[in-house]
C-alpha positions in Angstrom: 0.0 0.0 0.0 0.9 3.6 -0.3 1.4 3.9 3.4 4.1 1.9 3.2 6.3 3.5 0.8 6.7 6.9 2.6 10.0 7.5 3.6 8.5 9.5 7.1 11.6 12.2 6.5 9.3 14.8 6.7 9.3 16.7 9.7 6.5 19.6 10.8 7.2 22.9 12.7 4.5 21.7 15.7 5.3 25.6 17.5 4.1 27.4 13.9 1.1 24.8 13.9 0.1 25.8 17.2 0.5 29.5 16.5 -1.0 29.8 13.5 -4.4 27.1 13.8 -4.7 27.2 17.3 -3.7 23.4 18.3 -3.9 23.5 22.0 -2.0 21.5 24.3 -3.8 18.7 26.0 -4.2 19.8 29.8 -3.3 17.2 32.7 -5.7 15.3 34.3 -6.0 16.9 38.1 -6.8 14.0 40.7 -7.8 15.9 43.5 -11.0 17.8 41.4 -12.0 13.6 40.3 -12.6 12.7 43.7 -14.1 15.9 44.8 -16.7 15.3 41.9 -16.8 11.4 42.8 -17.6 12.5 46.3 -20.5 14.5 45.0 -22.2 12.3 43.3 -22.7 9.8 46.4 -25.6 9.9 48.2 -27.1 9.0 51.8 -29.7 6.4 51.3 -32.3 5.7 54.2 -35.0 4.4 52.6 -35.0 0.8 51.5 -33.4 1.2 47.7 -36.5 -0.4 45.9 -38.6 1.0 48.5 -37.3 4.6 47.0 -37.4 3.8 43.9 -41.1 3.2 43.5 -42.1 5.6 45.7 -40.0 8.3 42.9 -42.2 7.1 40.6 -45.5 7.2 42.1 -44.4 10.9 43.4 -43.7 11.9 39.9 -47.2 10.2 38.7 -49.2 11.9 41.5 -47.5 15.2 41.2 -46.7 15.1 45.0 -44.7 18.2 46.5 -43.2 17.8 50.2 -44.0 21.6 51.1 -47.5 21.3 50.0 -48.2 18.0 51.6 -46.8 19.4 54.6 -48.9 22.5 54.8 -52.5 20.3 54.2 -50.6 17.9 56.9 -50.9 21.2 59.3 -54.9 22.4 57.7 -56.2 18.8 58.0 -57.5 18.7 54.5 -56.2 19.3 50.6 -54.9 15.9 49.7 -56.4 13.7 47.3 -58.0 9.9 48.4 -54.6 8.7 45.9 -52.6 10.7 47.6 -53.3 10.0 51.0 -53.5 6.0 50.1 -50.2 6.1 48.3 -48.4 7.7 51.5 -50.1 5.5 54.0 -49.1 2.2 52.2 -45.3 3.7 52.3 -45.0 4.3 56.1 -41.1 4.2 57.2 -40.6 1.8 59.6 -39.1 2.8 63.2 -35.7 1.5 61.6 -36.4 3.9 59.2 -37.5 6.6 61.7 -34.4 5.9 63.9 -32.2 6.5 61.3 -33.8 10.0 59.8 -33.8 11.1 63.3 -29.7 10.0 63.5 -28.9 12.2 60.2 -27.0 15.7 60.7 -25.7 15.7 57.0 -26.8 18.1 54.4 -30.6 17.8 53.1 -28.5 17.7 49.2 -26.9 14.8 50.6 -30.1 12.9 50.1 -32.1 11.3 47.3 -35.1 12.7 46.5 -37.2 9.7 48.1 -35.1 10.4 51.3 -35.8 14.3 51.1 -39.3 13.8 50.9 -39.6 11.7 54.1 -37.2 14.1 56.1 -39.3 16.9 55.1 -42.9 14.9 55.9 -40.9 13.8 59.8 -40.6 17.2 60.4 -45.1 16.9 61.1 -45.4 15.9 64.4 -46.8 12.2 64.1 -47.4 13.2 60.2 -48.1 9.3 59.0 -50.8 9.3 62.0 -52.5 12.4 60.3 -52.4 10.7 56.9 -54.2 7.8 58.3 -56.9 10.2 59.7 -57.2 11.9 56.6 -57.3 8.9 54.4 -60.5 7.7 56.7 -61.6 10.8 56.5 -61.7 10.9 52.7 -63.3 7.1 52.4 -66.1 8.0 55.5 -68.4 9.2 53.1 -68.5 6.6 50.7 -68.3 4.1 53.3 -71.2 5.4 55.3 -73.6 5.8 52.3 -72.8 2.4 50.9 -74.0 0.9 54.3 -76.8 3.4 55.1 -78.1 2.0 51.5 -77.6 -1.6 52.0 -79.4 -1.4 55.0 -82.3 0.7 53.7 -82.6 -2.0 51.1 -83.0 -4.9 53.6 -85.1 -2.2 55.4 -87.6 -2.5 51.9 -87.4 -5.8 50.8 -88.7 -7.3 54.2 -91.5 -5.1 54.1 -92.3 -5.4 50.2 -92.0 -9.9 50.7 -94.2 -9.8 54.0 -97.2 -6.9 51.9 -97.1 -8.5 48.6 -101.1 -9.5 48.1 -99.5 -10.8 44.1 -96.9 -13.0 46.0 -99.2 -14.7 48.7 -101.5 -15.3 45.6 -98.8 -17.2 43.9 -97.9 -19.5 47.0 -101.3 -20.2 47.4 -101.4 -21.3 44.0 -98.2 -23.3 43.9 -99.3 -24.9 47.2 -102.8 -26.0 45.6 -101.0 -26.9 42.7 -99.0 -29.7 45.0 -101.3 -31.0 46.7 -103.6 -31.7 43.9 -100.5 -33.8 41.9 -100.0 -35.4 45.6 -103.4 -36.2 46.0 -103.7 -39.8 47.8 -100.4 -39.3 49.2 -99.5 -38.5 53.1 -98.7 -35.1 51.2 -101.5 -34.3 49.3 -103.2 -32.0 52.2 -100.1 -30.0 53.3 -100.4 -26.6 55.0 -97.1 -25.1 53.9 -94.0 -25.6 51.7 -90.4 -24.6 51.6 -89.8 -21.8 50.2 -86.8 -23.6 48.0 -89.0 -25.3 46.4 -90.1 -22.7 44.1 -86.8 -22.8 42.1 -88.1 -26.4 41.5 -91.1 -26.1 39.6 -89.6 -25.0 36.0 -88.0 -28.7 36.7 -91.6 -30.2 36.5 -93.1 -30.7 32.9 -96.1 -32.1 31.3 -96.8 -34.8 28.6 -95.8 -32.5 26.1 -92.2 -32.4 27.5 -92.6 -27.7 27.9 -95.3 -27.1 29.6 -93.8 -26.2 33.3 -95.8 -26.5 36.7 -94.7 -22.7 36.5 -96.8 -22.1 33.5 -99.3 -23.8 34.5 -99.3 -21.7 38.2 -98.8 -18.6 36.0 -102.2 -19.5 33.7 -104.1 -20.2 36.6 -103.6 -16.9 38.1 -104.1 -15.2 35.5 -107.6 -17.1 35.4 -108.6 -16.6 38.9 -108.1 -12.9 38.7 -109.7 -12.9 34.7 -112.7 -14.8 36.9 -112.6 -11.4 39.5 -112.3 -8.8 36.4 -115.3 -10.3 35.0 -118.0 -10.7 38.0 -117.1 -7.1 38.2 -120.6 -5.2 39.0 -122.5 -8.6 39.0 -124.0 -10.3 41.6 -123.5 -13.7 42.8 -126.6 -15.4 43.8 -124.4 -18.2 45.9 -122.1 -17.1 48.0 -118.6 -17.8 45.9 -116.1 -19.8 47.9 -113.8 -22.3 46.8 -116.7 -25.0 47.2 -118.8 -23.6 44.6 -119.3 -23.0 40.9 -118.9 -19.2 41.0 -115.3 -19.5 43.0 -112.2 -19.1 40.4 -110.5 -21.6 42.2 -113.5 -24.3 42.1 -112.2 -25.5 39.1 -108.8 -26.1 39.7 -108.1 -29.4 40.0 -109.4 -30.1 36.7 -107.9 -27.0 35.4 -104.3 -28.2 36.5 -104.9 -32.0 34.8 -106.4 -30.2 31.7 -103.0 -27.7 31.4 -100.9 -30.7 31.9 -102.4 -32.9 29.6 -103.0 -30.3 27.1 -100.9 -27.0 26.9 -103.2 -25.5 24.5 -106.5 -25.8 25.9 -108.7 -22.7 25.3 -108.5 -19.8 28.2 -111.2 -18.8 30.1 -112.6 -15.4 30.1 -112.0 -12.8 27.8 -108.4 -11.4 26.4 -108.9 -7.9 28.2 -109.1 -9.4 31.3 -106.5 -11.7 31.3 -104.4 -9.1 29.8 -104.8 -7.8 33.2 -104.6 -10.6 34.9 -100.9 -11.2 33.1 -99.9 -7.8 33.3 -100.5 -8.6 37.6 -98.4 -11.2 37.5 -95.4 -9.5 35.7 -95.8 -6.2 38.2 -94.5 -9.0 41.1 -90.6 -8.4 40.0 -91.6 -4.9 39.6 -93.2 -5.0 43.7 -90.3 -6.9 44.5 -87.4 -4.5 43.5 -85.9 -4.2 47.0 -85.7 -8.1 47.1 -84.1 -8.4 44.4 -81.4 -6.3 45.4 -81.3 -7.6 48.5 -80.6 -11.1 47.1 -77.2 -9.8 45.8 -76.0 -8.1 49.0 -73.7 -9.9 51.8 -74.6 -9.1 55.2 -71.0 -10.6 56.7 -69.5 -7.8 54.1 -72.0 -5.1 55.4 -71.8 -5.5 58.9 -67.8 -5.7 58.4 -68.4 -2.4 56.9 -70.0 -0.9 59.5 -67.7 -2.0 61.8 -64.7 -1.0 59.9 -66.4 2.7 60.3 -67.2 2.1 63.9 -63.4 1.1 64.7 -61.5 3.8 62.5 -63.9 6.4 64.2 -63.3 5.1 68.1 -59.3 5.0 66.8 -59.3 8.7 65.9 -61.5 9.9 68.5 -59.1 8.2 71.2 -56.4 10.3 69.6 -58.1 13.8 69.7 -59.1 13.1 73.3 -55.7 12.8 73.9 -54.3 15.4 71.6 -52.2 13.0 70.5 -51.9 14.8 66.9 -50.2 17.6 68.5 -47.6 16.1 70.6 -44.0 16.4 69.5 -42.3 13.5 68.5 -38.3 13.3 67.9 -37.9 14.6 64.1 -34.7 14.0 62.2 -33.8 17.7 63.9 -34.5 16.7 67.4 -37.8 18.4 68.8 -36.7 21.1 66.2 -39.1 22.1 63.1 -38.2 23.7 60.2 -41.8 24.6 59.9 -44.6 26.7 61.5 -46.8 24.7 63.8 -48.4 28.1 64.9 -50.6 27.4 61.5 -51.1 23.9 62.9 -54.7 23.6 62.6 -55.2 19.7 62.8 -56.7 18.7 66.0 -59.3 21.4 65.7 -60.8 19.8 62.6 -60.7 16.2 63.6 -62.5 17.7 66.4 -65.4 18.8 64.4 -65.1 15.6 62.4 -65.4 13.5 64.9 -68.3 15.2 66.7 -70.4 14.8 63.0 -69.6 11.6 62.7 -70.4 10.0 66.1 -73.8 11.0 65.8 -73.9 9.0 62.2 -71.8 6.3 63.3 -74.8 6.0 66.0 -77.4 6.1 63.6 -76.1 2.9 61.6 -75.4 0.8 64.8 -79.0 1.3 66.0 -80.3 0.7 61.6 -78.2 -2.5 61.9 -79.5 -3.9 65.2 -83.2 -3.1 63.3 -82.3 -4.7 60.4 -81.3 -8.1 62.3 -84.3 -8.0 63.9 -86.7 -7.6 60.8 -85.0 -10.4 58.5 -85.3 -12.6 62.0 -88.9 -12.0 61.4 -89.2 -12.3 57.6 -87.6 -15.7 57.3 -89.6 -16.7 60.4 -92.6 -15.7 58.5 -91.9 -17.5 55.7 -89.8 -20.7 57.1 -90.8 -21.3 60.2 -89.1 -21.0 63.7 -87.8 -24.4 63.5 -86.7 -23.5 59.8 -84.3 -20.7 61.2 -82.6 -22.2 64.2 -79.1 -22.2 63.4 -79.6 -20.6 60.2 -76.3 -19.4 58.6 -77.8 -17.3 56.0 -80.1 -14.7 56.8 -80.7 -13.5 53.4 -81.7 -16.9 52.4 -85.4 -15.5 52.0 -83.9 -12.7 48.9 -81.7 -15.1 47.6 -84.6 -17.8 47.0 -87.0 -15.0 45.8 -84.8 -13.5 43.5 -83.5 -16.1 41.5 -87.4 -17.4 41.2 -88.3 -14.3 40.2 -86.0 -14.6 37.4 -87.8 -17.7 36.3 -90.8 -16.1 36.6 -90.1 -13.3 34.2 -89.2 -15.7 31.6 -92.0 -18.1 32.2 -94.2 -14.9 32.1 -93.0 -15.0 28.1 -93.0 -18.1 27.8 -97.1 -17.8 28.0 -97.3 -14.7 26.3 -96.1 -16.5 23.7 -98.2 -19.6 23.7 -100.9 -17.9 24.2 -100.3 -15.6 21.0 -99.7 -18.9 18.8 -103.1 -20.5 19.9 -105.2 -16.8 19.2 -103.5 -16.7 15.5 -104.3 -20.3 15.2 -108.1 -19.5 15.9 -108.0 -15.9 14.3 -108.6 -14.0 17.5 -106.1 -11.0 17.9 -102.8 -11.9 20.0 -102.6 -11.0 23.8 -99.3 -8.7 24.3 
């Protein structure tokens, strides 16, 4: 190559290069200034390193400050529910605590994680004010979520024990039972379980569809198509269940008609059982309070309630003692950096408290009610020897609402037989 015929006499004036292009020299490294900048960089770590490191994140996602958590530390109030959750979860320890409260070293010296814990110490009992605050923040919620739960159990006993359409549909379901049991040691029963609703779309006919819940549906619908109708006559007999002008004479040979035949003609006219259907389908509609009730927990609302009872009796304990205002050791010895002549905190956990022990009150005395009516209701409708021991007192809901649920669709389920039958005999469809 080319490179390696060059004889290399040439020699270069490097004091003229230096002059004239301004080639400087290449200065000396100086030791002592690399390890003044090496000690720089170091920092004092307190905090745990991971521990620090995700708490620099979630700072920079939540936009926290130290100064200004400091000064709603001292007001009581101005910090966010994420806020005050994100600081109570990332509590220093008292290894932790003893080791701010050991530091004399230079605030700089610290990463920012670490500054913002110095600065927070400097409260008196600051994490003990974030845990106020944070139950302060979720009280609210809390409290309405159990005030409704309650007022719903409140409803649905009273809706299941007044429902005229309800009783009206255990009569029938009972009648209905003791006509297929007929001859049997339980063909004249008194009562049923309630459970044993959510059997009868189990039950079918000859024609394999046909439900005993159709079938109880229909004959509703007749008995109060058999009202609608007498309405403004006069009975010359005296219509009870014994005689011909009774809707429920009939209904033995109604039920063995329905279950041999699914199609057999109605009785009365379409208006009225129209009405008679449209009765029937208001129940879910009567029973809207049971039906939520069938989706609550009672463990989970009474642990609720107590939750709000126990935070409550832990902060009032500290503002009887003015606990909030007592100097602890900070990481500058009693010393603050800040004002705690602006330290307004026990004064309004003081008026917070007073609000919510009436409240609190309020819900202990709901709850004890509330026990007491669904001890009732399922009495009512089980039996006292049906509720000793009983480890779920919202049985009664639970039941009714998923049998309501089959009722709805068994509701269509007629609807729609009964259209195909009036287009099979030209009369106009019942909707």
């Amino acid at each position: 190559m080319v490179w390696d015929n060059l004889n290399k006499s040439f020699e270069l004036d490097p004091q003229m290069l230096e002059t004239m292009f301004g080639v400087l020299p290449i200065p000396k490294k100086d030791a002592s200034k690399n390890v003044s900048i090496q000690k720089k960089a170091e920092t004092v770590t307190i905090l745990d390193a991971r521990k620090a490191h995700n708490f620099a994140i979630q700072q920079r996602a939540l936009g926290m400050r130290s100064i200004e958590v400091c000064e709603a530390l001292l007001e009581g109030e101005g910090l966010t529910y994420e806020v005050l959750e994100t600081l109570v979860k990332v509590a220093p320890s008292d290894d932790e605590k003893r080791k701010f409260q050991k530091f004399n070293g230079k605030l700089s010296d610290l990463g920012p994680s670490d500054r913002f814990f110095h600065a927070l110490l400097e409260v008196p009992n600051a994490w003990s004010r974030l845990n106020a605050m944070l139950y302060q923040a979720q009280y609210k919620e809390e409290l309405r979520q159990v005030q409704d739960g309650l007022q719903i159990l409140k409803l649905a006993c009273k809706e299941l024990k007044e429902s005229r359409t309800f009783r009206k549909l255990l009569e029938a379901v009972l009648k209905t039972g003791n006509r297929l049991n007929m001859g049997t040691n339980r063909g004249d029963a008194q009562a049923f379980k309630l459970d044993t609703l959510l059997k009868l779309a189990d039950v079918k006919g000859t024609d394999n569809k046909t439900t005993l819940l159709h079938f109880v549906i229909q004959e509703i619908i007749r008995s109060e198509s058999s009202k609608l109708n007498r309405t403004g006559s006069t009975c010359s007999t005296p219509c009870t269940p014994s005689t011909p002008g009774s809707p429920n004479s009939n209904f033995s040979s109604n039920l063995e008609a329905a279950m041999e035949n699914p199609n057999a003609p109605n009785i009365g006219g379409e208006e009225s059982k129209k009405m008679g259907m449209e009765m029937v389908m208001r129940l879910p509609a009567e029973l809207s309070n049971v039906k939520k009730a069938g989706m609550l927990d009672l463990n989970s609302l009474k642990a609720s309630a107590q939750k709000l009872i126990n935070g409550l009796n832990g902060i009032r304990a500290q503002v009887r003692e003015k606990k909030y205002a007592i100097l602890e050791q900070g990481p500058r010895g009693l010393e603050r950096s800040i004002d705690l002549s602006e330290d307004h905190f026990q004064g309004v956990m003081e008026k917070f408290v007073a609000n919510a022990e009436a409240r609190v009150a309020v819900v202990q005395n709901d709850i004890a009610d509330v026990l007491v009516h669904l001890q009732k209701v399922s009495v009512y409708f089980y039996g006292v020897d049906g509720v000793k021991n009983d480890s779920e007192p919202l049985k009664v809901f639970v039941v009714v609402k998923q049998f309501l649920g089959m009722l709805e669709q068994s509701c269509k389920d007629v609807i729609k037989a009964n259209q195909l039958v009036a287009r099979t005999r030209g009369q106009p469809p019942q909707r």
